[in-house]
C-alpha positions as CSV (number, residue, x, y, z in Angstrom):
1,X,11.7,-3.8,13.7
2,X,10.6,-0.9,11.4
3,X,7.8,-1.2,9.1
4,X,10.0,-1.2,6.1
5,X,11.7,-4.7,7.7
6,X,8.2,-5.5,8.7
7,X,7.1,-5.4,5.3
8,X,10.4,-7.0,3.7
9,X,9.7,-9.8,5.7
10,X,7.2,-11.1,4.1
11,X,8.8,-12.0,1.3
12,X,10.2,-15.0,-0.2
13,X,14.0,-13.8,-1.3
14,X,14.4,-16.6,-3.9
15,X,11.2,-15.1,-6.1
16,X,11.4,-12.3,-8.9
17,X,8.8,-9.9,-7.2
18,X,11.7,-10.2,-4.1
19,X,14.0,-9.1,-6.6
20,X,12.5,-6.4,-8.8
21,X,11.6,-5.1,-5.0
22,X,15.2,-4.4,-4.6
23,X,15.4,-2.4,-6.8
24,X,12.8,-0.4,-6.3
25,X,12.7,-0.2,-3.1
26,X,15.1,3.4,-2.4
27,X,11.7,4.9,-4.5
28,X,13.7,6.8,-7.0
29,X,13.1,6.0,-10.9
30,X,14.5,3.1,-12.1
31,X,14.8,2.2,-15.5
32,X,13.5,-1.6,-17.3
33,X,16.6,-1.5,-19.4
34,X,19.1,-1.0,-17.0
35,X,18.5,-1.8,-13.9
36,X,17.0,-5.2,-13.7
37,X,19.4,-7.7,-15.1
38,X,19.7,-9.6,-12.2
39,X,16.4,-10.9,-12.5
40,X,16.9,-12.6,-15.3
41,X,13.7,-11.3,-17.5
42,X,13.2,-8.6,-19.4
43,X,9.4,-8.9,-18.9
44,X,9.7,-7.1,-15.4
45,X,5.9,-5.4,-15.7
46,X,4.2,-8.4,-15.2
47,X,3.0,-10.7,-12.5
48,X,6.0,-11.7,-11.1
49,X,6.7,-8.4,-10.9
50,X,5.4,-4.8,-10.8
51,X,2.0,-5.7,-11.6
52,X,2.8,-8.4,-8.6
53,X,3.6,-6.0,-6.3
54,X,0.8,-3.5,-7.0
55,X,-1.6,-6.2,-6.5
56,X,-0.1,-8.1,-3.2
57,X,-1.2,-11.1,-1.6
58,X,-3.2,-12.4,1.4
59,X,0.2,-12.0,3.4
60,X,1.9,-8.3,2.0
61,X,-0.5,-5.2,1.2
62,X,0.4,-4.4,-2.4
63,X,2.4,-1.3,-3.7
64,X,2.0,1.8,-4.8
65,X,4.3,2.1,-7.8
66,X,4.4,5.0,-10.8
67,X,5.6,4.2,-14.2
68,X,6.8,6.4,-16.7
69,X,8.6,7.2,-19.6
70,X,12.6,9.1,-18.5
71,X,15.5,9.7,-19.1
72,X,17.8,7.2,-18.3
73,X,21.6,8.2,-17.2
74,X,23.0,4.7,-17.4
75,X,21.8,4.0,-21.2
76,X,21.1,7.8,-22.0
77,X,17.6,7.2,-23.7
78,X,14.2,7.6,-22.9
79,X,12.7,4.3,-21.2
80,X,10.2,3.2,-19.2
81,X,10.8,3.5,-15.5
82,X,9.1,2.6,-12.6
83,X,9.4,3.8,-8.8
84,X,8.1,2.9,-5.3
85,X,6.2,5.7,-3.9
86,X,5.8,4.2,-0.7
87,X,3.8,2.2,0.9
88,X,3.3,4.0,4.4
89,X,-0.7,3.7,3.6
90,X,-1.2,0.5,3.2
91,X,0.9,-0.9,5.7
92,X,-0.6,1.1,8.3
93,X,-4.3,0.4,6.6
94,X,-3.1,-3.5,6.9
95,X,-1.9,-3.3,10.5
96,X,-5.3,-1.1,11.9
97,X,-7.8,-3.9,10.2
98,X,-5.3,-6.4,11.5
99,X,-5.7,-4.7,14.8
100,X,-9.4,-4.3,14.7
101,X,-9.7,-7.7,13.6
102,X,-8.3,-9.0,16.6
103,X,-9.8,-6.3,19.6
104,X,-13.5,-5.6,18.0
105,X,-11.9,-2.0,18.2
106,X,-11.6,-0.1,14.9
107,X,-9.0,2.0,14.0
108,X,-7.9,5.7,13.9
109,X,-6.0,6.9,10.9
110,X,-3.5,9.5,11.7
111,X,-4.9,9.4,15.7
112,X,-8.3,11.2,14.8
113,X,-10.9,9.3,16.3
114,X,-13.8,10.0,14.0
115,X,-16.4,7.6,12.2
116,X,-19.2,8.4,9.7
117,X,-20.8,5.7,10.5
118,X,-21.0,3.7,13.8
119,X,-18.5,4.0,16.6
120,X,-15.2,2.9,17.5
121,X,-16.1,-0.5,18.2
122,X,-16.9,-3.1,15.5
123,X,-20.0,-4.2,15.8
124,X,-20.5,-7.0,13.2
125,X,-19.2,-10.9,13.5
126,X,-16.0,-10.8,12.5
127,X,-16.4,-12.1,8.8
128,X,-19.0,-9.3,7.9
129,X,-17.3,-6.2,6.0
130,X,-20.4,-4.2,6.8
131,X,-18.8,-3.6,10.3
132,X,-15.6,-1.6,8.5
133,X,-18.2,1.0,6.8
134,X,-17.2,4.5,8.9
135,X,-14.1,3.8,9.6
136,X,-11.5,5.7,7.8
137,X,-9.6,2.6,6.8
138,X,-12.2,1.4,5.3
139,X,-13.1,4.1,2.2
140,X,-10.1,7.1,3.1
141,X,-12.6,9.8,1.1
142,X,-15.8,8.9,2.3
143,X,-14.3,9.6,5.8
144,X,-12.3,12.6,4.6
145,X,-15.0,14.3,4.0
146,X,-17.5,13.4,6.4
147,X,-14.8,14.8,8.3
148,X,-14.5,18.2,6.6
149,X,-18.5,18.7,6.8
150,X,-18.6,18.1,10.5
151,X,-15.9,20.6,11.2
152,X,-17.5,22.9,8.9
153,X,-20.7,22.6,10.2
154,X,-20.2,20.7,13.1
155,X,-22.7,18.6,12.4
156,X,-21.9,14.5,11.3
């Protein structure tokens, strides 16, 4: 199953978030006007739906999604539009700390096996966040650049 089905999956088809998903999920620009009828509300930004899939749940990381004001082709004015812009991050952020979770072993974002704090095992109970700090998951530009110094200096 590819991570886009993965993601799809968790889902429940009969809501409005499912919906406005839909649409956005080909991650081109789509406009409020147009494009969303089938939902059946013109108040699309909100909870049930963009704002609703920027923010998640327990269950389904949440989105990354850019809004702006474009050209529409359909209507030919200038509305607001929203698109995906993917959410390859997250989804592999919410897998590794799923992982981790599970083993005690932490993760390594794009393969690199680096942590600026602790090692590759985490060493906390379970419920303590304390255990994520190093890991790359955890704070992306904290590690990023803990990264950089040590190859610059090659020093931690």
């Amino acid at each position: 199953m590819s991570a886009l089905a993965e993601y799809e999956a968790t889902f429940d088809t009969s809501t409005k978030v499912w919906m406005v998903f839909c649409v956005l999920r080909d991650g081109r620009w789509h406009c409020r006007q147009c494009e969303y009828a089938h939902v059946g509300s013109t108040q699309i930004a909100g909870g049930s739906g963009i704002q609703g899939l920027q923010r998640g749940t327990a269950s389904r990381p949440g989105l990354e999604i850019e809004s702006g004001d474009h050209l529409c082709v359909t209507c030919g004015q200038t509305t607001r539009q929203d698109r995906w812009q993917g959410n390859s991050h997250n989804l592999l952020k919410s897998r590794a700390c799923e992982r981790c979770y599970k083993t005690g072993n932490r993760g390594e974002p794009f393969g690199i096996r680096f942590y600026y704090a602790g090692d590759g095992k985490w060493a906390t109970a379970q419920d303590d966040p304390a255990g994520c700090v190093g890991c790359g998951w955890y704070d992306f530009d904290a590690w990023r650049s803990a990264l950089n110094r040590t190859l610059r200096t090659g020093t931690p």
